[in-house]
N, C-alpha and C positions, 0 to 999 in steps of 0.2 A: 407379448414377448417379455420376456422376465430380466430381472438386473442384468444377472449375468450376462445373458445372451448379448444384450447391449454394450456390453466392456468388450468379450471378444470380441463384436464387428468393428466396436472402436479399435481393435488394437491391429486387427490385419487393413481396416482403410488405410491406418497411419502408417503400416508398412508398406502399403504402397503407393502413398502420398512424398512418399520420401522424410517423411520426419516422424518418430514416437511420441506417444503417450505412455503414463502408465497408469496403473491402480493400485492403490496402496490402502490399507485401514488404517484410521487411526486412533482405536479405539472399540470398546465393545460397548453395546447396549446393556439395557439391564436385566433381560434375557439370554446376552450372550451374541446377537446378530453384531456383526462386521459394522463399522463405520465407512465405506468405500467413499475414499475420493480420488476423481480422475484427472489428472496432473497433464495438461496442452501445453507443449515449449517445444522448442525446435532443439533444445537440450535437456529434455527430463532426468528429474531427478540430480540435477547439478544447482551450484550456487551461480548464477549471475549477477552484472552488475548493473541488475535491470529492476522492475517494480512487478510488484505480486500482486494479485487479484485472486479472492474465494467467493465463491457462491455458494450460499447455504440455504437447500428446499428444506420443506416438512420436518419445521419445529415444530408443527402443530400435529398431532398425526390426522386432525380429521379434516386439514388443509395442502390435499395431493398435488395443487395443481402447479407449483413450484416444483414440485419434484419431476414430474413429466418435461416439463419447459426445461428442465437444467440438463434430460436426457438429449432431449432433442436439442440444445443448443451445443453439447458436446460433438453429436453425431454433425449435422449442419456447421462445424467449424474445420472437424476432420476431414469432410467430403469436399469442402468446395476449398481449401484451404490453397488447390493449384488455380483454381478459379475465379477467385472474390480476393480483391487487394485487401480488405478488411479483414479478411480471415487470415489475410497472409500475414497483415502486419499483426495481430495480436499474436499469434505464435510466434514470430521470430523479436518478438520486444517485450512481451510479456510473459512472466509464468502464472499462467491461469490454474486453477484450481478449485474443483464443483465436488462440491459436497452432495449429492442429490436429496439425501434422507437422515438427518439429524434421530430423528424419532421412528425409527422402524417400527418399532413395538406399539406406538399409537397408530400406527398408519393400517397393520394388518389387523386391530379393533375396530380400529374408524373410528378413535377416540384423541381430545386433543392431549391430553398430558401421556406423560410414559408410562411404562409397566408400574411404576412406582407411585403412580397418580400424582406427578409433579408436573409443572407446568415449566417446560423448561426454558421460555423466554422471563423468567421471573427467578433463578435460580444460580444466577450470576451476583458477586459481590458490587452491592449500591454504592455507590457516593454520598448518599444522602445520611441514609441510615446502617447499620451494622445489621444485616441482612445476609445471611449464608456462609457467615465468615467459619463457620466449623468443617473442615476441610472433609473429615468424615463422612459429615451430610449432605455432601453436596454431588448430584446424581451424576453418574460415569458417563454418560453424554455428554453434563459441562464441561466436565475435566477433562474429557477428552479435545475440547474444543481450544478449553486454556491449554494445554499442552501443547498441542497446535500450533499457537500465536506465540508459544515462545522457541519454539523450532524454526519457523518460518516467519520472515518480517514480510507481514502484506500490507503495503499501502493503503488497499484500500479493499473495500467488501460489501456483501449487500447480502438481505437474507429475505425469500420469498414470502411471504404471507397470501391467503388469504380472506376475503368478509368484505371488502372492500375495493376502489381503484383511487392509490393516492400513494407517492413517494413521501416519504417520513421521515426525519433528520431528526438531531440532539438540540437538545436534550429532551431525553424521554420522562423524567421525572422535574419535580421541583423540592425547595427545600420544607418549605411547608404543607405538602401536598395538595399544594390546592391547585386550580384548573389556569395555567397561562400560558404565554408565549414564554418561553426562557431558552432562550440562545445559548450555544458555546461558544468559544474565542473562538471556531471556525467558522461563526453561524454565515457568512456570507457564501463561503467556498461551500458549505453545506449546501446550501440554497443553489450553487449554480449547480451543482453535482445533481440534484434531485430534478432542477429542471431539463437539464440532459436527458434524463429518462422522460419526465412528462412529456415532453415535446416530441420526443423520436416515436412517443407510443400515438395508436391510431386514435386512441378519443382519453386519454387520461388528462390532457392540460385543457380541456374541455369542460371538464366537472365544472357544476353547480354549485356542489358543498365544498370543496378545497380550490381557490382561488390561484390556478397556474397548475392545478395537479399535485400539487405540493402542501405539505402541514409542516411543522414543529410539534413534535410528539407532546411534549407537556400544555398546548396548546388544545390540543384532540383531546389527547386523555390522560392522565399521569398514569406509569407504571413504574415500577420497581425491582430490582434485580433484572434489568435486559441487557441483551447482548448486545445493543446499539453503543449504549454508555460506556458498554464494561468496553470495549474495543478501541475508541478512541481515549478512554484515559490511561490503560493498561497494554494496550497493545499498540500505540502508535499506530493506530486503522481505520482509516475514514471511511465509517458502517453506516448505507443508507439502510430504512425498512421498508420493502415495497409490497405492497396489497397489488395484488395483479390480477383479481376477480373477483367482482361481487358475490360470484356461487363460489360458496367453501369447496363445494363436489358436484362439481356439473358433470352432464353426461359426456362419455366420452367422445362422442361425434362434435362437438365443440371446441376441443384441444384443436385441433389445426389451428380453426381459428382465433382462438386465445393465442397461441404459437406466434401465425404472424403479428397481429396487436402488438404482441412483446418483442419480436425476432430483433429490430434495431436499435429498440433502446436497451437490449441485454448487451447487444456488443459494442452501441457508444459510450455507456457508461465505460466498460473495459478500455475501449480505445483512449477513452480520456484520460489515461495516466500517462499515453505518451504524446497526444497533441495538445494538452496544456500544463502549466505548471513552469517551476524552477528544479532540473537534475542536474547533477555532478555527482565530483567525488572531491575528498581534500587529500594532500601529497605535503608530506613535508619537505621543506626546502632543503636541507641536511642531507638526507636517504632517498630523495627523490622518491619514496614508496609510498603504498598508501596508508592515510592515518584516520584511527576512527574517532569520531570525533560527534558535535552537534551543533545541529542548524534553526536556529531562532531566526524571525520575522518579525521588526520592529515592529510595534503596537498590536501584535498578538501572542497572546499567553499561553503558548506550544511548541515543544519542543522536537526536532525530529532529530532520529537518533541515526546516523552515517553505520551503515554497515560492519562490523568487525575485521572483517576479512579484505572486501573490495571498496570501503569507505565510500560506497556509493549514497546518495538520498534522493528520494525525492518528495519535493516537498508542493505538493497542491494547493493552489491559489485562484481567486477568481479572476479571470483576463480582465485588459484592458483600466488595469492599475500602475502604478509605481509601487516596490517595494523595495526596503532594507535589509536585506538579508546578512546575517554574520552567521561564519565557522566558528568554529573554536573548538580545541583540543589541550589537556593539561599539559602542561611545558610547553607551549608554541604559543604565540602572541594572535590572540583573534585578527579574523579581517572581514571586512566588510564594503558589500557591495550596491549600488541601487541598480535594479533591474526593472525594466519597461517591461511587464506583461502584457502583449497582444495576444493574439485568438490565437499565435503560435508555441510549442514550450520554447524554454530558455534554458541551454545549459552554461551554467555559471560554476567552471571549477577551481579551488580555494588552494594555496601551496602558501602553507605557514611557516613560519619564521620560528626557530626555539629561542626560547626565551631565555636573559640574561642574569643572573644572580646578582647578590649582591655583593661579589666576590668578581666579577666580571665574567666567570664562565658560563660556558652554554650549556643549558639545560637539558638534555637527548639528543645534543649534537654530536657527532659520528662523521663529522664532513671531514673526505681526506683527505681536503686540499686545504685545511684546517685556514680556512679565510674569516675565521674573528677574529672580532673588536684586538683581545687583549693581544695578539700577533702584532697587527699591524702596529700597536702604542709600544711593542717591545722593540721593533725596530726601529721607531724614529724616535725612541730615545735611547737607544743604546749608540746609535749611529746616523749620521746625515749623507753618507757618500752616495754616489753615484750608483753603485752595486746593489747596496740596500733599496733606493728607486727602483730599478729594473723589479728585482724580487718583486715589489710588491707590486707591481703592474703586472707581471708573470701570475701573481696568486689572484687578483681583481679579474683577470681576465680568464684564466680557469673556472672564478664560481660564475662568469658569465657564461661558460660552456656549460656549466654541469646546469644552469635555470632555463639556459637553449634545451639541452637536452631532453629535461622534465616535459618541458611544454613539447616537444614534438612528441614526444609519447602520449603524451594524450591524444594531440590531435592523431594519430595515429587511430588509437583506440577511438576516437569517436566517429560510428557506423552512422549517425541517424542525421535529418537533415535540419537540427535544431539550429537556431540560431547558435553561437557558442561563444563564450567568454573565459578568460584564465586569469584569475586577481590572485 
């Protein structure tokens, strides 16, 4: 059965499943084949103020078995989606998005790099070294991929391989290139994210040679110019790399069963953007709307960047810590919160304060019940009477309505059964 054929049964399941898919390219090869990615939400093709997930088969082209697995997890999400609470909840909380085939053109050779004899997990700009920084040279599959992640903010992602059975985290390189463990600021949340997958899978946390199913790329083996790196420095994307078969090209009577081995830890990775971590949105106290803004975690050196539009984040952590989380937005005075991570998420949402000059005005304040500082210091010294009390108890008690107000609009807006907080 051929791609296509595959997108259409996707798209009449979803019609009558009651929810759509769609399929969009994004990008061409370097022969000119479609990029097709298949987009699962219970509202395609809209912005939510939810977390994104991509899946990306066959960078390699002479490593199919990613590509297959990402058909068959599309098809298996849209069919049981009235069926399986799991399928139900990552469509209706996540917008998922599968890449099947990065490299087409290696894949119809049977060869690992593209038309261009590039290796396109080595083609991304390094951190290390100045590596592919000529934008010219840089093959229309990367760029289609960077385009991508600045159209779309996806939390989190993971890309097929494979040669091997072993989940793979950051850092893929070092700075000397020489063979070590070398962590990012996220290496712990890295670590639980990769054991999600070992563990759901049928024998991967099993392995002999990776202890828990798991590695640290620079650890394995250094690489350079990957897409692991580029994603989390560049894209705000927590990208694991999963080897999901020893045979690069096993015969196809074996897919099934690669398929199940994989089937649950493809979708609890997914689901893990919404059963752990810290979500919200930030709201100015002024406009009551939302403000985009960003969200730091004391003692790690990561920033995630709040939505433009619906000021949402979310921001991945490993359970069963304490964390400090601070908003902050230019003109509005940061806030900060400490938040208990258990095995459940946390929604922690932030309503900032603008900030005051040196002049005593407020800085993107628009409140029209004009309740600052410099009001209130005009009245009690222009006047002491009785009149003037009333007022300002009339204005104190209005910005108590319009900070009632805010907050019941959230909780309004929040569907899910997260714990919830509003600081």
């Amino acid at each position: 059965m051929n791609f296509f054929m595959v997108l259409l049964i996707l798209f009449f399941i979803s019609l009558f499943e009651g929810f759509l898919e769609r399929a969009f390219s994004i990008g061409k090869s370097v022969t000119g084949f479609p990029l097709w990615v298949i987009e699962i939400s219970d509202r395609p093709g809209e912005i939510e103020a939810e977390p994104a997930f991509k899946y990306i088969g066959n960078v390699h082209g002479d490593e199919p078995v990613g590509r297959e697995l990402l058909l068959r997890l599309a098809n298996w999400i849209c069919d049981n989606y009235g069926k399986d609470p799991l399928a139900k909840m990552i469509v209706n909380n996540v917008h998922l998005h599968i890449l099947p085939s990065l490299n087409p053109d290696g894949f119809s050779v049977r060869k690992r790099n593209n038309a261009n004899n590039v290796d396109l997990n080595r083609d991304f700009p390094d951190q290390f070294f100045p590596l592919n920084e000529d934008l010219s040279l840089r093959q229309p599959e990367t760029t289609a991929v960077m385009t991508w992640l600045r159209d779309i903010r996806f939390t989190a992602s993971a890309t097929l391989h494979g040669g091997a059975l072993v989940a793979n985290f950051p850092w893929d390189g070092t700075e000397d290139k020489r063979k070590y463990y070398y962590g990012c600021p996220d290496d712990e949340t890295f670590r639980f994210l990769a054991r999600i997958y070992s563990k759901s899978h049928r024998n991967m946390s099993l392995s002999k040679e990776f202890e828990e199913g798991i590695t640290n790329g620079a650890s394995w083996y250094p690489i350079y110019g990957g897409m692991q790196d580029w994603n989390y420095i560049h894209g705000g994307c927590f990208e694991l790399t999963l080897e999901i078969s020893d045979n690069k090209w096993p015969p196809a009577s074996e897919l099934p069963t690669i398929w199940e081995y994989n089937r649950m830890s493809m979708l609890n990775l997914v689901a893990s953007l919404v059963k752990t971590g810290v979500h919200g949105r930030i709201f100015s106290l002024d406009k009551g709307k939302p403000l985009p803004g960003i969200v730091v975690v004391k003692g790690i050196n990561y920033t995630v960047k709040a939505h433009q539009a619906y000021a949402d984040y979310h921001r991945l952590l490993t359970p069963g810590q304490k964390y400090e989380v601070t908003a902050s937005s230019p003109g509005y005075k940061p806030k900060t919160t400490s938040v208990w991570l258990g095995e459940n998420a946390v929604t922690a949402d932030f309503i900032l304060i603008p900030e005051a000059s040196s002049g005593g005005k407020l800085l993107r304040s628009n409140c029209d019940c004009n309740c600052g500082q410099p009001l209130l210091t005009h009245f009690f010294t222009d006047t002491y009477n009785g009149i003037t009390f009333t007022l300002v108890v009339v204005v104190a008690f209005l910005c108590f309505l319009l900070q009632r107000r805010v907050r019941f609009n959230l909780w309004k807006q929040r569907q899910s059964s997260r714990r919830s907080i509003t600081i």
